[in-house]
N, C-alpha and C positions, 0 to 999 in steps of 0.2 A: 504494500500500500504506500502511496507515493503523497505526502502534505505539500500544499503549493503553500513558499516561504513566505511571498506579497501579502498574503492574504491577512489580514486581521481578526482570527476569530470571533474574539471579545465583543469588538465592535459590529459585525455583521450578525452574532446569535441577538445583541443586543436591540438591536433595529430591527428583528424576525420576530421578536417578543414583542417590542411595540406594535409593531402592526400584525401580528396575532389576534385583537381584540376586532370585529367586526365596525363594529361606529369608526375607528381610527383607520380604518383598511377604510369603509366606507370613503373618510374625509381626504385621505390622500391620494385614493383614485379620484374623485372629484378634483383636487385640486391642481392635479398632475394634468387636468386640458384645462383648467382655466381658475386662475387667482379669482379667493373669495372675500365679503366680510365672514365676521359671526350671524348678522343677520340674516343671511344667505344661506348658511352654513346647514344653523336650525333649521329654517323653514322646511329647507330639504327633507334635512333628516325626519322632520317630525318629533325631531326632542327637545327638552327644555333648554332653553340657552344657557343655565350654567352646567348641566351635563356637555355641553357642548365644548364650552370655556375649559372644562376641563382638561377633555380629550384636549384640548390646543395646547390647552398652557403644557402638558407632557411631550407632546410631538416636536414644542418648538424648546421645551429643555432638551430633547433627545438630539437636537441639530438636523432633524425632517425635515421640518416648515421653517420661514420665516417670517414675520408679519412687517409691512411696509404701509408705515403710518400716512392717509390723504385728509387731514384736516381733523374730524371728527373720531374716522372710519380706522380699523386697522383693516390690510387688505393682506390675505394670508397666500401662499404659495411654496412650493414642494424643492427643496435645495440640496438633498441627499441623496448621489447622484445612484445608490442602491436602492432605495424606496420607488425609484421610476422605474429604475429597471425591475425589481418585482413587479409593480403594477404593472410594465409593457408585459411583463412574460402572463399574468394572471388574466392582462385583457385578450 
């Protein structure tokens, strides 16, 4: 059995665990074709906005998402360049 030495285990189980949870998979295939608010986020989903908040505030400590502040609005989008690549391989 042959380990590729590049590879970062640690970090790649650890992004396979965040997005493990189905709402967080949910939010980052959404947001992998197109940056959202939380407004946005929720309504989709159909859940409370600070369940929502949640899942955020986790994806964007894990280094997934980041949010880019427009005035009022935080506008979220997907910057781990593993998490798309799941999502391409899942879509």
């Amino acid at each position: 059995m042959a380990f590729k030495k590049e590879m970062n285990f640690a970090e790649e189980s650890e992004v396979l665990k965040v997005l493990g949870h189905p709402v967080r998979l949910k939010i980052v295939t959404g947001l992998c074709s197109k940056e959202c608010n939380v407004k946005n986020i929720w309504e989709c989903l159909g859940l409370p906005q600070a369940t929502v908040s949640q899942h955020l505030a986790l994806l964007k400590n894990k280094g997934i998402i980041t949010g880019k502040r427009e005035g009022a609005e935080v506008f979220y989008s997907v910057i781990h360049p593993l998490a798309i690549k799941i999502v391409g391989i899942l879509s």
